[in-house]
PLY file of the C-alpha trace (Angstrom):
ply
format ascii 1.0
element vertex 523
property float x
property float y
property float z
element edge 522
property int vertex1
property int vertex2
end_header
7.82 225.64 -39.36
6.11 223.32 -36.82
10.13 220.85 -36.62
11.70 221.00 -33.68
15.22 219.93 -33.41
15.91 218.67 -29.92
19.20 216.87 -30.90
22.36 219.32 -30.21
23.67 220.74 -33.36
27.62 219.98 -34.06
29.56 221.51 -36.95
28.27 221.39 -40.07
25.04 220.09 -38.80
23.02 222.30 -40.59
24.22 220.93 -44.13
22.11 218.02 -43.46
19.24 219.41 -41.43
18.54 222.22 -43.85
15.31 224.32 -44.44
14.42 221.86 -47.26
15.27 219.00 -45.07
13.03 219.82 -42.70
10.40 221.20 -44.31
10.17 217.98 -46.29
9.96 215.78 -42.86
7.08 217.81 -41.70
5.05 217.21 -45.28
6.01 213.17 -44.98
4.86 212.53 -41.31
1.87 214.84 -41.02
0.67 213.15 -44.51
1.80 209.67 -43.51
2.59 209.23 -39.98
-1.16 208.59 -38.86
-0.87 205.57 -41.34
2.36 204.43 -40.16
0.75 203.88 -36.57
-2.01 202.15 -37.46
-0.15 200.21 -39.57
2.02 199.10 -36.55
-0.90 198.74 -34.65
-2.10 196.11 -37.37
0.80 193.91 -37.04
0.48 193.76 -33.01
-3.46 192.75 -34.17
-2.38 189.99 -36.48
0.12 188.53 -33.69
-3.03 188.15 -31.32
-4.89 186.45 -33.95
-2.33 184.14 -34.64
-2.00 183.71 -30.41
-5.68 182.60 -31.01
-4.81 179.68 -33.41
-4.95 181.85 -36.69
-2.54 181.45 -39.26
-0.37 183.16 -42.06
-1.10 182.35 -45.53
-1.80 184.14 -49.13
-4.27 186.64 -49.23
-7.50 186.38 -50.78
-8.38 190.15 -51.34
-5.02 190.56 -53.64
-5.25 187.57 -55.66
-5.79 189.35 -58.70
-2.64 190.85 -58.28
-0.72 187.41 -58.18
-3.13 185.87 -61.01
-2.26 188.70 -63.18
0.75 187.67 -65.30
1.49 190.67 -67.62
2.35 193.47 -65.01
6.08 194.26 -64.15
8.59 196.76 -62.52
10.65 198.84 -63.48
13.66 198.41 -65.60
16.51 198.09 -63.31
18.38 201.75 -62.72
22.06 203.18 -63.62
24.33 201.23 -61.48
21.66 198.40 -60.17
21.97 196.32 -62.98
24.46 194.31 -62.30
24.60 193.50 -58.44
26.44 190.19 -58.26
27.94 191.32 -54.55
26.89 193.39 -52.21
28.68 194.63 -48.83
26.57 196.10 -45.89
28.09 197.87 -43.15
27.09 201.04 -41.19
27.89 204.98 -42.19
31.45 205.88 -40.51
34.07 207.39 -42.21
36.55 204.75 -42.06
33.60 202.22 -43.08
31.96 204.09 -46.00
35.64 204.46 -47.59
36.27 200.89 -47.59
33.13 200.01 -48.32
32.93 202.18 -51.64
36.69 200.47 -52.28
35.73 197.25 -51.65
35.55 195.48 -55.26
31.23 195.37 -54.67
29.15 196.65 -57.19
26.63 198.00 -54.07
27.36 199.00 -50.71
24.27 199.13 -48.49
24.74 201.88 -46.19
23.20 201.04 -43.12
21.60 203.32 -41.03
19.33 200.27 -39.64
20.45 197.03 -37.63
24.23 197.36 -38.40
24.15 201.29 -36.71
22.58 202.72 -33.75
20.34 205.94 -33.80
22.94 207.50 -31.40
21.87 211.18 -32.78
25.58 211.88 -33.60
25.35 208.49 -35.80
22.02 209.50 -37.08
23.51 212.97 -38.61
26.99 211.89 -38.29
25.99 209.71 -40.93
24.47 211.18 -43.94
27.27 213.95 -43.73
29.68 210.88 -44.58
27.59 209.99 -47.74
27.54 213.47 -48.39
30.87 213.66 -48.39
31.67 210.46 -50.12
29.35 211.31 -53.37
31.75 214.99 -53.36
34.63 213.18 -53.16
35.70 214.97 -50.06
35.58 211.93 -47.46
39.41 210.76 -47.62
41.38 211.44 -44.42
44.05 209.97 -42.58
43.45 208.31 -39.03
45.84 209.26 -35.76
47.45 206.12 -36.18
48.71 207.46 -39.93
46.66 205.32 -41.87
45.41 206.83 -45.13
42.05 206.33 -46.73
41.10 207.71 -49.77
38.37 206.26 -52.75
39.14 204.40 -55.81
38.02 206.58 -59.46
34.26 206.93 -59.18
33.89 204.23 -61.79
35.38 201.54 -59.22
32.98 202.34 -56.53
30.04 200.82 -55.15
26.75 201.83 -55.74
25.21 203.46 -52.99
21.89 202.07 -51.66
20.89 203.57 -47.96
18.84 201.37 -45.84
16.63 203.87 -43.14
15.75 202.66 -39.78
12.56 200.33 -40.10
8.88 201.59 -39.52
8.52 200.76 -35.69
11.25 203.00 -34.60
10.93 206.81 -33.86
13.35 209.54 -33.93
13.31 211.57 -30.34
15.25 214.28 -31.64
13.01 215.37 -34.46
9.50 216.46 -33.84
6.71 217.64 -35.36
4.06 219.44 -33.56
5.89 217.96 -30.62
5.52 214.17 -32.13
8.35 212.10 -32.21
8.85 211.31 -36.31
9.11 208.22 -38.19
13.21 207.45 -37.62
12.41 205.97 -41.33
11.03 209.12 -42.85
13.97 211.29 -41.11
16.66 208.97 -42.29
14.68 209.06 -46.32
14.85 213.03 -46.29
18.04 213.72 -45.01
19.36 211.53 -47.52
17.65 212.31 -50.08
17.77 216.30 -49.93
21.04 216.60 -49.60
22.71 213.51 -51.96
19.37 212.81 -54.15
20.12 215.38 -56.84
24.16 214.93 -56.76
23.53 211.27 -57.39
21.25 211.51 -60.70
24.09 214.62 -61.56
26.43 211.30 -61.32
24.23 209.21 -63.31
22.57 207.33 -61.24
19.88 208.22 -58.26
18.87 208.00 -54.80
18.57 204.64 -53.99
17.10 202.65 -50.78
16.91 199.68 -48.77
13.61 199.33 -47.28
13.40 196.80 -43.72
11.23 194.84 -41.36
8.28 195.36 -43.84
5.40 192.99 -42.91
2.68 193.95 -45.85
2.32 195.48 -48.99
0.25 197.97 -46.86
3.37 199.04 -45.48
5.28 199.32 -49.14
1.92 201.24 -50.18
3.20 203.53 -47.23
6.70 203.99 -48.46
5.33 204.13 -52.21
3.52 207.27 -51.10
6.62 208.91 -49.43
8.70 208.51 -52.51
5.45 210.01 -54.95
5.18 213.04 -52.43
9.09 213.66 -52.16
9.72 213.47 -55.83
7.05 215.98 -55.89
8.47 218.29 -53.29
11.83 218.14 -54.99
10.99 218.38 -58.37
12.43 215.37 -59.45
11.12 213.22 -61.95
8.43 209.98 -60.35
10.39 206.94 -60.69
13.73 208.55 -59.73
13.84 206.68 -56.56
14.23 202.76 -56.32
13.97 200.55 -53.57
15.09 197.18 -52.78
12.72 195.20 -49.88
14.08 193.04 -47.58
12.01 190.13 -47.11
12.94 189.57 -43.58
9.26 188.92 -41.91
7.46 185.94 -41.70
4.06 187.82 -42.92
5.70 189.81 -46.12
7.06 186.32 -47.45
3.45 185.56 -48.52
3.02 188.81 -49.26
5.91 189.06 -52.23
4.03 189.77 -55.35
1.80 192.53 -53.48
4.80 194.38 -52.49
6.22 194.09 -55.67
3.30 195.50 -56.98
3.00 198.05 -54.95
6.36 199.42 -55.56
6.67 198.69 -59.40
7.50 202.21 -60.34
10.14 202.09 -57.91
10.90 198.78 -57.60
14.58 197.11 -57.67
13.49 193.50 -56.22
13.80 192.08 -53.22
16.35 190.45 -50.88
16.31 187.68 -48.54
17.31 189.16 -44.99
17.48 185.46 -43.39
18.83 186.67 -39.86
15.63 188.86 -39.45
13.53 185.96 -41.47
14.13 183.75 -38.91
13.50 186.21 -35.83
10.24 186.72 -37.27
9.17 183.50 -37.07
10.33 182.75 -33.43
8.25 186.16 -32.65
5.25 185.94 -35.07
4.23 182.20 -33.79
5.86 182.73 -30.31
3.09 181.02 -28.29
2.16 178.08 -31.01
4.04 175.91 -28.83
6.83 173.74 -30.54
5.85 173.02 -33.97
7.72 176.63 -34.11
10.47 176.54 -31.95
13.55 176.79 -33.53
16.81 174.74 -32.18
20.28 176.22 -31.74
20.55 179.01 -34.34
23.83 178.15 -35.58
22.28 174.96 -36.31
19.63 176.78 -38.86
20.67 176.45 -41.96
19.11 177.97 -45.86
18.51 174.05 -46.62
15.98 173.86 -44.00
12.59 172.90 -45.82
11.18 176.23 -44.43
14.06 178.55 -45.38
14.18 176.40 -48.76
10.86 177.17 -49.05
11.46 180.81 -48.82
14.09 181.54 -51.01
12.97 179.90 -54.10
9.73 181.19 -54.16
11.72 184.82 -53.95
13.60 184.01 -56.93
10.89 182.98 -58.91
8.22 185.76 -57.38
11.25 188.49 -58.73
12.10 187.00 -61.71
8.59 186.49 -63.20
7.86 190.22 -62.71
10.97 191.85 -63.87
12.88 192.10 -60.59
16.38 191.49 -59.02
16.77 188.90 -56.10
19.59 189.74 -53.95
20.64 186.65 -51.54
21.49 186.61 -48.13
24.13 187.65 -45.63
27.60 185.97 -44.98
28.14 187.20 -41.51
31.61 185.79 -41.27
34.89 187.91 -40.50
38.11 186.66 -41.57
40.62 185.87 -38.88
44.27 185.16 -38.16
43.61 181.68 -37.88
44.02 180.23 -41.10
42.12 176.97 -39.69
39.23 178.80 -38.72
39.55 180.90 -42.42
39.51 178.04 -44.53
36.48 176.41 -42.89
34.34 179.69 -43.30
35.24 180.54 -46.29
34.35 176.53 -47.51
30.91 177.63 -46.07
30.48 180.79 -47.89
31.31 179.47 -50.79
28.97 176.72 -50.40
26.22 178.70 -49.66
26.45 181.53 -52.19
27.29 178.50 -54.38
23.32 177.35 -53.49
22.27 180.73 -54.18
23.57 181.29 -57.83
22.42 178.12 -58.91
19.23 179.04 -57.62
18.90 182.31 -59.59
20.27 184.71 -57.42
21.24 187.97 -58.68
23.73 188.64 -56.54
24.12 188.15 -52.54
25.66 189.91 -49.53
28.78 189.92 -47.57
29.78 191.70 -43.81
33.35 192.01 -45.00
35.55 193.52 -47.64
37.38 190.45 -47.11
34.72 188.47 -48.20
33.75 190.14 -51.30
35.97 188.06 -53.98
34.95 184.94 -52.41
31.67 185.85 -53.24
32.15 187.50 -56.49
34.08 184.28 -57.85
30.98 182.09 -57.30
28.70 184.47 -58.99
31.39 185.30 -62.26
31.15 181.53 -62.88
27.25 181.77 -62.85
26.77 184.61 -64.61
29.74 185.18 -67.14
29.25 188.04 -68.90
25.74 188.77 -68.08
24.77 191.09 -65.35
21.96 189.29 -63.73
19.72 186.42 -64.27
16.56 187.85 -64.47
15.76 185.95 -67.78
15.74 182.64 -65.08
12.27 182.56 -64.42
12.01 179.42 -62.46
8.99 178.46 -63.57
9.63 175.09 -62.42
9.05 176.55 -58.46
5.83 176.21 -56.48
5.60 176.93 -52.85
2.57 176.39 -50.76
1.48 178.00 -47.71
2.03 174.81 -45.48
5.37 174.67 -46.73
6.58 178.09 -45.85
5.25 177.35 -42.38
7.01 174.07 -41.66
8.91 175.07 -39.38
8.65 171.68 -37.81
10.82 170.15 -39.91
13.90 171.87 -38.79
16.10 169.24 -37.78
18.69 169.95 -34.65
18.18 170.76 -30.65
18.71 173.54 -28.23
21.51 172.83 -26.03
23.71 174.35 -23.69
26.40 175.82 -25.94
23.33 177.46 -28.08
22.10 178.96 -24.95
24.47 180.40 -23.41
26.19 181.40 -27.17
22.53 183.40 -27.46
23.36 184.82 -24.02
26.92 185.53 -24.91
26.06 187.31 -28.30
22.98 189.02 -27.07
24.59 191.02 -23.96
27.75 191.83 -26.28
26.10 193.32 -28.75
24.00 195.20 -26.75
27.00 196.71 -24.35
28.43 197.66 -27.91
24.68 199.24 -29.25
24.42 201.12 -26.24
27.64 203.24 -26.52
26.96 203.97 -29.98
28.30 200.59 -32.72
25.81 198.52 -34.29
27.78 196.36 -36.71
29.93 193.61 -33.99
32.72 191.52 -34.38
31.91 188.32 -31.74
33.16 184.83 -32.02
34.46 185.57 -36.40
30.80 186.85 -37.25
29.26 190.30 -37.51
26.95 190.28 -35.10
24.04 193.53 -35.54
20.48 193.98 -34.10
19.07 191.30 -36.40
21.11 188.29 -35.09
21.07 190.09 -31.61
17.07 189.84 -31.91
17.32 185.88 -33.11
19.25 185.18 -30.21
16.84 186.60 -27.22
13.91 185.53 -29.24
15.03 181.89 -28.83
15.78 182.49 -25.07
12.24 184.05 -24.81
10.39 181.10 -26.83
12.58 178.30 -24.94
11.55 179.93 -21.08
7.89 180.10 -22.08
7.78 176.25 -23.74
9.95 174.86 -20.87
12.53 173.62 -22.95
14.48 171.00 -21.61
18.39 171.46 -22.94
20.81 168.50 -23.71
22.55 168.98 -20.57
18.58 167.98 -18.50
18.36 171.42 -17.35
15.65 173.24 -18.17
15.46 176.37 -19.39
14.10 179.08 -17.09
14.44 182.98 -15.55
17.06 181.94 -12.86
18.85 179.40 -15.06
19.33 182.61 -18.03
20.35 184.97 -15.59
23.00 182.83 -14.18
24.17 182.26 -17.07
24.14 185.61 -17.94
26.35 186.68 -15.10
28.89 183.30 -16.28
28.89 184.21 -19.46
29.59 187.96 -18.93
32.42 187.13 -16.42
34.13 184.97 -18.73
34.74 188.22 -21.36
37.08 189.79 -18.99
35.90 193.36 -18.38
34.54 194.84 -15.14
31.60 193.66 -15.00
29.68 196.37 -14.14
30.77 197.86 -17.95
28.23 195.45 -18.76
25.35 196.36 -16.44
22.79 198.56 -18.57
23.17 195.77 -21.59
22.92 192.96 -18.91
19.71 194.66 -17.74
18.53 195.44 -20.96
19.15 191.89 -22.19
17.26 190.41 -19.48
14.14 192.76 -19.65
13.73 191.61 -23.57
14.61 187.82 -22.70
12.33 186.64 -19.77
10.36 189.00 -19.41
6.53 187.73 -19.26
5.38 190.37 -21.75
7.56 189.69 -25.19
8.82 193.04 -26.25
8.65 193.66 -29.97
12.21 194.90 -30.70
14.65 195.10 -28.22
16.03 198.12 -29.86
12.60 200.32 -28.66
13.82 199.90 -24.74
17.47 200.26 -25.67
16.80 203.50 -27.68
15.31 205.43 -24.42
18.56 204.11 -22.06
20.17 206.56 -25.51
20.65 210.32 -24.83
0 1
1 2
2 3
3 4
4 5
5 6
6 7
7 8
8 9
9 10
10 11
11 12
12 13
13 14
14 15
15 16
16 17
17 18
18 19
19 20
20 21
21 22
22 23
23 24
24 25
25 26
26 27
27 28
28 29
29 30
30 31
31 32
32 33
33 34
34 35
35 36
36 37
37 38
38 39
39 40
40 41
41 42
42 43
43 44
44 45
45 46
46 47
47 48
48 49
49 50
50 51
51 52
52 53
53 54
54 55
55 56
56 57
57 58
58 59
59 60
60 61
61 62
62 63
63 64
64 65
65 66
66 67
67 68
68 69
69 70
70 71
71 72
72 73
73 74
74 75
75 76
76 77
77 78
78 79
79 80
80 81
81 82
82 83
83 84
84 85
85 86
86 87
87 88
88 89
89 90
90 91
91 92
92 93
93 94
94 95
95 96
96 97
97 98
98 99
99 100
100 101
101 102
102 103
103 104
104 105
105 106
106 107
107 108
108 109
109 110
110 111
111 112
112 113
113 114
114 115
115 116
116 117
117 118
118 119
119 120
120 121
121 122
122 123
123 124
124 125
125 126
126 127
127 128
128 129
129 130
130 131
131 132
132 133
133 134
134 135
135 136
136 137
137 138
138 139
139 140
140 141
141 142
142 143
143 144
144 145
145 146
146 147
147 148
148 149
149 150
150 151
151 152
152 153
153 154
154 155
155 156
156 157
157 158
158 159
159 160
160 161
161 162
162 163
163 164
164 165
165 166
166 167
167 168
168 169
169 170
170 171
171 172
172 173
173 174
174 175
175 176
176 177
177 178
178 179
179 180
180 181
181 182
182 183
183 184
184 185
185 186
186 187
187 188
188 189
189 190
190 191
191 192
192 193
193 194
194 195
195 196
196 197
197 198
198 199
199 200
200 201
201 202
202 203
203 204
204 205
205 206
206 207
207 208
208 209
209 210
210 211
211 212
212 213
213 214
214 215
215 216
216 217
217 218
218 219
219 220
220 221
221 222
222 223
223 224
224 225
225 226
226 227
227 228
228 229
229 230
230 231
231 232
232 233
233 234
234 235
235 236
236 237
237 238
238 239
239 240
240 241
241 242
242 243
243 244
244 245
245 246
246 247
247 248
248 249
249 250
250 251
251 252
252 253
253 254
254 255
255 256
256 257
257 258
258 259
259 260
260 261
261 262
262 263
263 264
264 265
265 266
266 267
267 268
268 269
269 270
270 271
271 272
272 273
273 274
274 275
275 276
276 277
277 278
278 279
279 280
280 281
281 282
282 283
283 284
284 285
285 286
286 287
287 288
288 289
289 290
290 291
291 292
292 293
293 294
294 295
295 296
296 297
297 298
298 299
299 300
300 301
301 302
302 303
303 304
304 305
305 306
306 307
307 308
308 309
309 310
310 311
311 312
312 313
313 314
314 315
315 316
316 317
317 318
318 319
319 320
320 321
321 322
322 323
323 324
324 325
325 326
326 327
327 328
328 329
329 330
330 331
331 332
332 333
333 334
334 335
335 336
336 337
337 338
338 339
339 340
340 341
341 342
342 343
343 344
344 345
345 346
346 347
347 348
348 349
349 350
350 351
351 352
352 353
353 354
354 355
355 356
356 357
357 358
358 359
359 360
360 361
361 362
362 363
363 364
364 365
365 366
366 367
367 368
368 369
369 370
370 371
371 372
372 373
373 374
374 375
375 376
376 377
377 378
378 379
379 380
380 381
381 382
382 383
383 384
384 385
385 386
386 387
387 388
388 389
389 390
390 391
391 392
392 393
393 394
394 395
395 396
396 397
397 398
398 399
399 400
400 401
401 402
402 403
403 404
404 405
405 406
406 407
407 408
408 409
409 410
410 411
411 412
412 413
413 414
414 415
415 416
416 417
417 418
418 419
419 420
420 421
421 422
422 423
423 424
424 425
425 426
426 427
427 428
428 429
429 430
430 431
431 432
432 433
433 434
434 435
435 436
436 437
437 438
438 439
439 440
440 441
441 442
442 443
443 444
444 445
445 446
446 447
447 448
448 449
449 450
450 451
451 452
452 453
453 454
454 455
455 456
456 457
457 458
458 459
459 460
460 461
461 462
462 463
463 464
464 465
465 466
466 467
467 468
468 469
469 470
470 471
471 472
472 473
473 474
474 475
475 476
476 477
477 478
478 479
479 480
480 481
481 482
482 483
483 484
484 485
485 486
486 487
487 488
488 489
489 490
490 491
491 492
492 493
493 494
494 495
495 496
496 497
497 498
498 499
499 500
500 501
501 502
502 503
503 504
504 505
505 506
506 507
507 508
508 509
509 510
510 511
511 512
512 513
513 514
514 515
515 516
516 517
517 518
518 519
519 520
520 521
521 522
């Protein structure tokens, strides 16, 4: 076998990177890898085009696809068919317990932006789901704490989301290539828990992010057909949700859809990344697509309106779920602070169901009744609302790129907020946590992305804040070392994130994810 494991192997290890394991890693990437990098070379091709005054829009060559109104997708799968809340969190112990406990009907088990491919997270990981679909996960913490699960048939439905097609895995190669970190994180799950989970009745289920064509869910299509193969499982076994979280995939709906319709279970709008992707797709168009203070974004924006509707009615009309977005925020001992969060959660997954929403996502078990209330009143007894095809919905092209409508500034207070939120999260990615708690929100890589995007796109247009100032290298880096003095620490504990942080923030040359430099400063 042409795998090497560079990673150091801890106990029990070797249930997870097994013969099969790896024997079905080196299949996927020497069959698919060569795709996968051109792929990503495709989307760095696009970005120049658009640099040169091109444009987004629907495509031509797959209009047959979106004129054709008779295809759908698959019937949803055991345990996916009702999905009125969701809860998304990373793979820990302590996390995957609650998680399963927490009154959602799916728990997205990140392996993506809300965890960090630390290599003992990475394996750490999957042997938690193992352990959680054989029951033999509960355990009591030093403090004396017990945590145990609820009866299998009060637990969440498991849905893993792998890391996203631009990242590698350093500790897995084949033929001395780094792998996909998305093809590693697909096997290992679904070798060891595929087979348990359609012995439990329902399957091995995924979250699939930062997709930016149906070229790329053609790509993933492919890795499920060959891995059902190699595991003798029937085709169809595995579903996957897509986050529609880039600028290019949200005129590219349908197609993706279409190209997962065997193993399609919808789509879900992953605003945090959604709105990164526009700052970094039309980074040099000047202001017509700078975005103001990102607090100040809100779904009701005509672009972000724009967005979700046309998901609802894109799902709906073929057969498949819609899952809404995230509510970030964490409950907190202040009861003022509580009850003007939870007023805006409610709100907003308020929007959502009467938009057609299937269901929507939450950061916190705290946050999951809140959430479920709002949908029960929607939906009553019916699991979904897939039978609201909002046919009365049409979104153009120019209306998903009005971006200049966006109404607020960038001031200060954004700035140095971005700053604040950008270096914490990183000091916390670096030693190994990628879900946050800053300032009552979960913070993880996508919001952490939105916020040194900004800084980027403001440095390069000159953007003048509220204050006069304007916004430029020296003005971010003092802030940087302000805002990193006021958390407390030594500063120097924040020294590789402040560097990192600044290399992805005013740099001249944009980096594409700030979690590609961050992942070498890993062991």
């Amino acid at each position: 076998m042409a795998v090497e494991v560079t990673g150091p192997m801890h106990e029990r290890y070797d249930e997870i990177l097994s013969e099969r394991a790896l024997a079905l890693i080196e299949q996927l990437h020497r069959a698919l890898n060569p795709r996968r990098l051109e792929l990503l070379e495709r989307r760095r091709t696009r970005v120049e085009e658009i640099a040169a005054g091109g444009s987004l829009g629907f495509l031509a060559e797959t209009a047959a696809v979106r004129d054709d109104p008779d295809w759908r997708v698959a019937e949803p799968a055991p345990g996916l068919v009702d999905r009125r809340v969701e809860i998304t969190g990373p793979t820990d112990q302590k996390m995957t317990i609650n998680a399963l406990n927490s009154g959602a009907k799916v728990w997205l088990a990140d392996h993506e932006d809300a965890n960090t491919p630390l290599w003992e997270n990475v394996i750490g990981g999957q042997l938690n789901l193992l352990d959680a679909i054989t029951r033999t996960i509960d355990f009591t913490s030093d403090a004396g704490k017990s945590y145990a699960l609820k009866p299998d048939d009060e637990l969440a439905t498991i849905v893993v989301r792998p890391r996203g097609w631009h990242l590698p895995e350093k500790h897995l190669l084949v033929d001395g290539e780094r792998t996909s970190g998305a093809l590693v994180d697909f096997a290992l799950y679904l070798t060891a828990c595929g087979q348990l989970q359609l012995d439990r009745g329902q399957g091995p289920y995924f979250y699939l992010p930062k997709l930016e064509s149906h070229l790329e869910a053609r790509l993933w299509n492919d890795a499920f057909v060959l891995a059902q193969e190699f595991l003798g499982i029937p085709r169809g076994t595995i579903r996957a949700t897509v986050l529609i979280e880039t600028y290019p995939a949200a005129f590219e709906m349908e197609e993706i859809l279409y190209e997962l319709r065997e193993h399609s279970a919808g789509l879900n709008a992953g605003r945090w990344d959604f709105m990164f992707s526009v700052i970094k797709t039309y980074r040099t168009r000047g202001a017509d697509f700078q975005l103001p203070d990102r607090n100040s974004v809100t779904m009701t924006v005509p672009f972000m309106r724009a967005y979700t509707e046309l998901l609802v009615r894109t799902c709906h009309q073929r057969g498949a779920h819609a899952i809404g977005g995230m509510a970030a925020f964490i409950p907190s001992k202040d009861p003022a602070v509580n009850e003007q969060a939870f007023a805006k959660v409610e709100a907003d997954k308020t929007r959502e169901a009467g938009d057609g929403f299937d269901g929507s996502w939450v950061a916190h078990p705290g946050m999951v009744d809140t959430c479920r209330a709002v949908f029960d009143q929607v939906l009553g007894a019916a699991p979904n609302q897939l039978g609201k095809l909002r046919s009365d919905v049409t979104v153009t092209a120019d209306q998903l790129l009005d971006v200049a409508a966006t109404p607020g500034e960038v001031t200060e207070a954004g700035l140095r907020n971005n700053i604040s939120v950008a270096v914490q999260y990183l000091a916390a990615w670096l030693k190994g946590t990628g879900a946050v708690g800053i300032f009552n929100l979960m913070e993880d890589a996508a919001t952490a992305e939105i916020s040194r995007s900004q800084i980027w796109q403001w440095r390069q247009n000159a953007v003048v804040l509220d204050t006069g100032a304007t916004v430029t290298a020296d003005l971010v880096t003092r802030f940087a070392d302000e805002e990193i003095a006021k958390l407390g620490d030594d500063p120097t504990a924040y020294a590789d994130a402040r560097e990192t942080f600044l290399e992805v923030a005013i740099a001249d040359d944009y980096a594409d994810f700030l979690t590609l430099p961050a992942y070498e400063r890993m062991p």
